[in-house]
N, C-alpha and C positions, 0 to 999 in steps of 0.2 A: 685603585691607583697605587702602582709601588711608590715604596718610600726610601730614600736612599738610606743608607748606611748611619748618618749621620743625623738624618731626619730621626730615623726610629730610637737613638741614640739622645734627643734631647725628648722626645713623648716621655719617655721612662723617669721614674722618678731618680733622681741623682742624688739629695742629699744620704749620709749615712748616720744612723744612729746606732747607739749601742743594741737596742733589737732588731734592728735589722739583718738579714744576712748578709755575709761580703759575698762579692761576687767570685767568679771560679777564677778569674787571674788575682785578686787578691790573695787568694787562698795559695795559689800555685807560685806566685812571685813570694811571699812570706815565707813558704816553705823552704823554697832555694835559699833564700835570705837566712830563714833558720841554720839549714845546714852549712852554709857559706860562714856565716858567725861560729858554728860550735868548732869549726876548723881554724879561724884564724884564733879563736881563744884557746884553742887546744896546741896551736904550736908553743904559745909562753911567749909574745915577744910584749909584751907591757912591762913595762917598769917599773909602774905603780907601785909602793908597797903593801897594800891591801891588796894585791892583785898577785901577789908572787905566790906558787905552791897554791893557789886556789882553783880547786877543779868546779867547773861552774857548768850547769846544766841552762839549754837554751831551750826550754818548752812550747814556746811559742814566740812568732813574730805575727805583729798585726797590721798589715801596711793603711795608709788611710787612702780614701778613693781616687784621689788625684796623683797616687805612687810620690806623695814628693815627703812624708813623713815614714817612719818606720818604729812600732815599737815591741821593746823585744824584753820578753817573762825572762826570768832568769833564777835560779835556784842554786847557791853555794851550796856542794854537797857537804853533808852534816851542821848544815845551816850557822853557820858560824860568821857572826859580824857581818848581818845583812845589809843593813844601812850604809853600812862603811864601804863594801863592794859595791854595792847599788851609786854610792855617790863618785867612785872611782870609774867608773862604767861610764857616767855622763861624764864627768870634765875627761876622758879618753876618748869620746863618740867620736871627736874630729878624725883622727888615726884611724880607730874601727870602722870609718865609713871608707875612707880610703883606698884600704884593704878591700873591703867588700867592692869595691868598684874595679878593683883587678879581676876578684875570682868571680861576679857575676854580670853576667851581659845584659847592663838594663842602660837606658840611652841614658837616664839620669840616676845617681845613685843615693837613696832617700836619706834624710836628715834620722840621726839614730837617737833613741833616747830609750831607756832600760827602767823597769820597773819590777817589784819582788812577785816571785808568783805563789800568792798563798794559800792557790789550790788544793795541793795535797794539804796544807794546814786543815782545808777546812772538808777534806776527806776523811783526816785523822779524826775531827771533832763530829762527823754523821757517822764513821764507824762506831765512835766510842757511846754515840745515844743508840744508836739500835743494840748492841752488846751491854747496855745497863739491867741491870734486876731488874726493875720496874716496868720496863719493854716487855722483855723475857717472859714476865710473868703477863703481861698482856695479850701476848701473844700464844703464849700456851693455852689461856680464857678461851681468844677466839680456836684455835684448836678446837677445843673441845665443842665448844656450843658454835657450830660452823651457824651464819645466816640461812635460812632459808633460802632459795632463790624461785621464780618463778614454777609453779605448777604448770604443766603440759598438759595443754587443754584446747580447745576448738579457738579459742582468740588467740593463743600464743604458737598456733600451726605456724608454719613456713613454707608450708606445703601446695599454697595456694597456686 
């Protein structure tokens, strides 16, 4: 028996958690959203004084399943007075949504709220352990005294 559109649409499961994946319009409406946000914060028209002369990087937007939230990484470049940007971001969200609801054609256009993305922080802090001595030197170990791996033998054919 088919199932209409909307039938198959509640079987699935709907709620979202943070391990879950977002679906392919989430992914695809966040994206425009991203790009649509690093243009209106790239023209300068905020007032803000934490906001003026701050070139801000928009890494990601994360819309939530029902499109009516929107939340968007953001990174002062040379990381300068994050908190203070970050909180000028939310008491401005009203106006940056506004904006977004000009350059993006979505029936409703999602409540904004901004948080620090401290991704590359903690890219800086896995490069800086695998480049320690102590690694280095571990890693040179295994080098040298590679593991054994399986012998090729009548049990371990593929040949069957």
């Amino acid at each position: 028996m088919a199932q209409s559109r909307s039938a198959k649409g509640r079987n699935q499961k709907t709620g979202h958690k943070s391990g879950q994946e977002r679906s392919q319009r989430q992914l695809r409406v966040g994206e425009e959203l991203r790009h649509a946000l690093a243009g209106v914060l790239a023209r300068g028209e905020l007032r803000d004084p934490h906001l003026i002369d701050v070139n801000l990087t928009v890494t990601e937007v994360r819309v939530s399943p029902d499109m009516k939230n929107a939340t968007a990484f953001v990174v002062p470049l040379g990381g300068s007075n994050m908190d203070a940007v970050i909180e000028a971001l939310n008491h401005a969200s009203g106006f940056l949504r506004g904006q977004l609801g000009h350059d993006v054609q979505l029936r409703h256009t999602p409540r904004l709220s901004f948080q620090a993305d401290h991704s590359f922080d903690e890219a800086d802090h896995i490069n800086a352990l695998l480049h320690a001595p102590r690694v280095a030197r571990d890693l040179a170990a295994a080098a040298e005294d590679p593991e054994p791996g399986p012998e090729p033998g009548p049990e371990n054919d593929s040949d069957d």
